[in-house]
C-alpha positions in Angstrom: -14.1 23.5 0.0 -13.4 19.8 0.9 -12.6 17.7 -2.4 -12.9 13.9 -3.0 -10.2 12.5 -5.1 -11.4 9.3 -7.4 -8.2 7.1 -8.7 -9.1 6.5 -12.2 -7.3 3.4 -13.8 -9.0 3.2 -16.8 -11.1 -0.2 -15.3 -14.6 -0.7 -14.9 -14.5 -0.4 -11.1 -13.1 2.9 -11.6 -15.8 3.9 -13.6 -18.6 2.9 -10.9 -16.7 4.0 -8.1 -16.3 7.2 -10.3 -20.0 8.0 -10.2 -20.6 6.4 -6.8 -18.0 9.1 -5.6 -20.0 11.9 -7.4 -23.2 11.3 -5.7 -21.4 11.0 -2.5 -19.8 14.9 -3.5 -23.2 16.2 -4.3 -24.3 15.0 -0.9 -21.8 16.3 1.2 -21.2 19.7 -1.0 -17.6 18.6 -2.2 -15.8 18.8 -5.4 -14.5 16.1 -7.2 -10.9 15.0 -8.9 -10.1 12.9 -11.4 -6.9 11.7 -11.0 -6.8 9.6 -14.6 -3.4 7.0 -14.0 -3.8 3.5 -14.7 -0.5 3.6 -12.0 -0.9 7.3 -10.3 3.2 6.7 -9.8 3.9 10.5 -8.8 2.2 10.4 -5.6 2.9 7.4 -4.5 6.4 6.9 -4.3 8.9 3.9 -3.9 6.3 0.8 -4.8 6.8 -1.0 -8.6 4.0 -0.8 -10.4 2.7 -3.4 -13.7 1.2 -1.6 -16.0 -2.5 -2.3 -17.0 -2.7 -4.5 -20.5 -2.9 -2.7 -23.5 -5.9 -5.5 -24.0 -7.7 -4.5 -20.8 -7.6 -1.0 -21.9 -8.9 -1.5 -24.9 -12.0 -3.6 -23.9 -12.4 -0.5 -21.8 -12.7 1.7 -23.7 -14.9 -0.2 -26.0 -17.8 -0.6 -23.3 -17.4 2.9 -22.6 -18.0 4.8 -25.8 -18.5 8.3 -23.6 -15.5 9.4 -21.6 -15.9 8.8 -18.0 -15.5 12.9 -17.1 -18.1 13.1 -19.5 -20.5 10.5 -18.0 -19.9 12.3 -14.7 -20.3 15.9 -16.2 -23.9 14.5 -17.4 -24.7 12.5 -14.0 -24.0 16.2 -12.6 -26.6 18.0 -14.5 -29.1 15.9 -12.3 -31.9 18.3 -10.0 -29.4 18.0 -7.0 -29.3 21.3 -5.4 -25.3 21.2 -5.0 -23.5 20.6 -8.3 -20.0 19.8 -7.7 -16.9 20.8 -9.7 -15.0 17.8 -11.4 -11.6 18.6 -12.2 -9.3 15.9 -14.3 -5.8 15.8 -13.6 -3.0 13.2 -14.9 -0.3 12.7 -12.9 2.3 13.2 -16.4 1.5 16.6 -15.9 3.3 17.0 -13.0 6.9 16.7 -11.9 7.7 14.7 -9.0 8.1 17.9 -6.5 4.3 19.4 -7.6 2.0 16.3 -7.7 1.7 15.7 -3.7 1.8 19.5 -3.0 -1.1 20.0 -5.5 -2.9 17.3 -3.8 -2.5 18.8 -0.5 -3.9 22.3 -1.7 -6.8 20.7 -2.5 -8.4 19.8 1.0 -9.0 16.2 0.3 -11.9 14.6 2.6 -11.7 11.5 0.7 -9.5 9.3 -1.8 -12.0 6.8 -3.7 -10.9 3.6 -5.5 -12.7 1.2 -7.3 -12.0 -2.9 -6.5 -12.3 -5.3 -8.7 -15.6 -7.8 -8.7 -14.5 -11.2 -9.7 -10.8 -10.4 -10.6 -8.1 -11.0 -8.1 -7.2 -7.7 -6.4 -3.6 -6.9 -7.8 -0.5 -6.4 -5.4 -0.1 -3.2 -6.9 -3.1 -2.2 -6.3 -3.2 -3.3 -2.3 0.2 -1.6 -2.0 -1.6 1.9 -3.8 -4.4 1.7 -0.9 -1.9 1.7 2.0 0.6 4.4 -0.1 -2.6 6.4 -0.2 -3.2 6.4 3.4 0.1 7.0 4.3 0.7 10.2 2.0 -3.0 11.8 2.3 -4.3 11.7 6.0 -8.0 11.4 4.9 -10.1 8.1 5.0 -10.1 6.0 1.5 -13.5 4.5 0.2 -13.5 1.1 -1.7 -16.1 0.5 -3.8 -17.1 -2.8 -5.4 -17.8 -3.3 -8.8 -20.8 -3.4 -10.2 -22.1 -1.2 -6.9 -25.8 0.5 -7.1 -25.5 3.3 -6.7 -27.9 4.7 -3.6 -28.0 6.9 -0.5 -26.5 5.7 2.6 -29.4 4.8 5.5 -26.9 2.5 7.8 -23.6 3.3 8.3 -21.3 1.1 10.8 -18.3 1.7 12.5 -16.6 -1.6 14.2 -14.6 -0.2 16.6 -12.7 -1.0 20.3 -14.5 1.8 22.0 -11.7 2.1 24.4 -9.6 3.4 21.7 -12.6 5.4 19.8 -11.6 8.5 18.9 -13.7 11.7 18.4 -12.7 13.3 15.2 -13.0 10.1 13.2 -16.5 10.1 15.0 -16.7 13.8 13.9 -16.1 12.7 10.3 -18.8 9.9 10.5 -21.1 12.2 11.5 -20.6 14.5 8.8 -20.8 12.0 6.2 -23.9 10.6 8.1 -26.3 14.2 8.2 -26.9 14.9 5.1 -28.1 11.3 4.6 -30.0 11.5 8.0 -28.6 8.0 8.3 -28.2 5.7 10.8 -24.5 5.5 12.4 -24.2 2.6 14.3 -21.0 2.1 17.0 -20.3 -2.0 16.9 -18.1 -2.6 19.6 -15.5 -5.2 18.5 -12.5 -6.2 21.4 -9.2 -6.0 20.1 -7.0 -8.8 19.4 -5.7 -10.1 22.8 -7.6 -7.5 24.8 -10.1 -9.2 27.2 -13.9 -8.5 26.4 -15.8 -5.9 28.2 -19.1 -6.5 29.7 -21.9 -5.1 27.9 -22.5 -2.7 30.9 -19.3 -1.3 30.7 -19.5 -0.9 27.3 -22.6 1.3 27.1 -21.2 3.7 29.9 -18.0 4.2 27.4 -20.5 4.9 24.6 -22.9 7.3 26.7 -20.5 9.1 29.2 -17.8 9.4 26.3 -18.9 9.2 23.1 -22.7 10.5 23.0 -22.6 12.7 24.8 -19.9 15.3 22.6 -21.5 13.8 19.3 -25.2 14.7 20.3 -26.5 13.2 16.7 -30.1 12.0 17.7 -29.2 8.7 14.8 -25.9 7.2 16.7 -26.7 3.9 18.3 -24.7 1.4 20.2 -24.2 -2.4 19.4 -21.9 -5.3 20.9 -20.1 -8.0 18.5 -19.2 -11.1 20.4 -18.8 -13.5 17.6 -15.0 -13.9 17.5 -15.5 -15.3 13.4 -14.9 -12.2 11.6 -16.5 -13.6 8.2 -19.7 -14.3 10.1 -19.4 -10.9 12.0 -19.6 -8.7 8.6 -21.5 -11.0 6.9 -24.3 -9.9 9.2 -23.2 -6.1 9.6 -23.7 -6.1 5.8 -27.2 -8.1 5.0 -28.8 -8.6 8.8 -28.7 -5.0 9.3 -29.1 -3.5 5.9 -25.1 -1.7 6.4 -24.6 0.8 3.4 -21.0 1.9 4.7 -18.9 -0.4 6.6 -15.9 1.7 8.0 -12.9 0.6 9.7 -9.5 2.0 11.1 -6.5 0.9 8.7 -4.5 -1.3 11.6 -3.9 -5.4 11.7 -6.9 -5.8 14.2 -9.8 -4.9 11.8 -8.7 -3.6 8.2 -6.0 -6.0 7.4 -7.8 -8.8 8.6 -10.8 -7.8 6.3 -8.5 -7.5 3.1 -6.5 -10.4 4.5 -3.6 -7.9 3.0 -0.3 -9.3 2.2 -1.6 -12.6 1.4 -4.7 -13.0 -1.4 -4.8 -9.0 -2.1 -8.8 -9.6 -2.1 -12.0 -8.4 -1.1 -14.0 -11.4 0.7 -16.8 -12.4 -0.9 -19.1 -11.0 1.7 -18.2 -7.9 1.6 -20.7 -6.5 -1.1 -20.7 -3.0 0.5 -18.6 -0.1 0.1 -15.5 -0.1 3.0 -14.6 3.5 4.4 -10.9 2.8 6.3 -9.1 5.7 8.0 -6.0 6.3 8.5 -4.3 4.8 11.2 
């Protein structure tokens, strides 16, 4: 059975993208892993990592009086039909050689990490997202702080649909079903690839794409702003978006992150980002 691994660091974020995760896994019929690491070093090898305060933790665990696996143990006992089994697993438990084949028995569908609201997002933290989606070939959710917590109606994919592939389209649509949500296709040109006519760009999404998917909710839309800020800031509040998801290369993801310089989430990105694997 496919699993969804949550990165718990001990930090507020982790604790709602924690339960966000959960619903998601009662959703989709998936089990859940708590993999409790403020820095999970064992499976993600050669980066330096700073430890979290002793201060922060401690703040922590003062707002949470209930242990996070126990918060999601009673969030479980809800009248979903599927009740998902949470495992907890520390990474000192392991030896260097076991954690990453563990993880690998466990047919991980997704990693989930929790960013930051207002704080900076830490260098080690941007460099445990790309070391994640190197080592574990599955698609990692982030999932803002302070996130309610709700069923996905409209997810978006921005995408070059002359580079679209069908099993990420596969996964979309598997995540998508047992919402019955909406999976909207926004066609976004490539960096220094000339722009397609919105013609040509419809026959690509019919003749290719639709027609293998056949899910009656997938819909088709062109983005020809070039001004990426204003481009998701209408994916995420003109069009109601619950997902955004991207593909982890310098055309879409790393633009969005602006990785490698500010290590943050844009302000306007108040939904949770899906980003596969490149």
């Amino acid at each position: 059975m496919k699993t969804l691994l949550v990165i718990n660091d001990y930090s507020t974020a982790a604790s709602y993208a924690a339960k966000f995760a959960l619903s998601i896994a009662q959703k989709v019929k998936a089990n859940l892993i708590l993999l409790n690491a403020a820095i999970p070093v064992n499976i993600l090898p050669d980066i330096e990592y700073k430890f979290v305060p002793e201060s922060r933790q401690a703040a922590y665990i003062e707002l949470l009086e209930i242990p996070l696996a126990e918060q999601l143990m009673m969030q479980n006992q809800s009248d979903k039909k599927f009740r998902p089994e949470i495992m907890g697993i520390d990474p000192a438990d392991f030896s260097d050689e076991e954690m990453m084949p563990f993880i690998q028995q466990q047919d991980i569908w997704m990693v989930v990490k929790g960013i930051p609201g207002e704080e900076a997002f830490p260098l080690h933290s941007a460099a445990s997202i790309q070391a994640i989606l190197n080592q574990v070939k599955c698609p990692m959710l982030l999932v803002p702080e302070r996130l309610e917590i709700k069923d996905f109606k409209c997810i978006v994919h921005t995408v070059d649909l002359r580079y679209c592939k069908l099993p990420l389209l596969n996964y979309l649509v598997e995540l998508a079903t047992p919402y019955q949500a909406s999976l909207v296709l926004a066609h976004m040109p490539m960096s220094g690839l000339p722009p397609m006519e919105t013609k040509d760009a419809l026959d690509i999404f019919n003749e290719q794409i639709s027609s293998h998917l056949r899910y009656d909710k997938l819909f088709f839309d062109q983005i020809k702003e070039k001004n990426l800020e204003k481009v998701y800031d209408v994916l995420a509040y003109g069009m109601n978006t619950d997902l955004l998801t991207v593909v982890n290369h310098r055309f879409h993801f790393q633009k969005i992150v602006s990785q490698y310089q500010s290590y943050t989430l844009p302000t306007h990105i108040t939904v949770p980002l899906l980003v596969f694997p490149n």
